[in-house]
C-alpha positions in Angstrom: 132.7 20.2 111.2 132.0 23.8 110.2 131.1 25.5 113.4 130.1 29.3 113.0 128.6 31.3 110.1 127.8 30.4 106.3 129.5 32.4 103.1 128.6 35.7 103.9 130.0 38.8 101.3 131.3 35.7 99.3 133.7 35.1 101.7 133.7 32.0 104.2 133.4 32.9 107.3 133.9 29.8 109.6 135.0 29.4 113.2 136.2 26.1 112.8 136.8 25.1 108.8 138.6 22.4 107.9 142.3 23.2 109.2 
């Protein structure tokens, strides 16, 4: 699950992406 932040500056910024 995508915990943390959406695409901010066109760059993803997740704590917890899909590793």
């Amino acid at each position: 699950v995508r915990c943390g932040r959406k695409k901010e500056k066109g760059r993803t910024q997740f704590t917890q992406e899909r590793t």
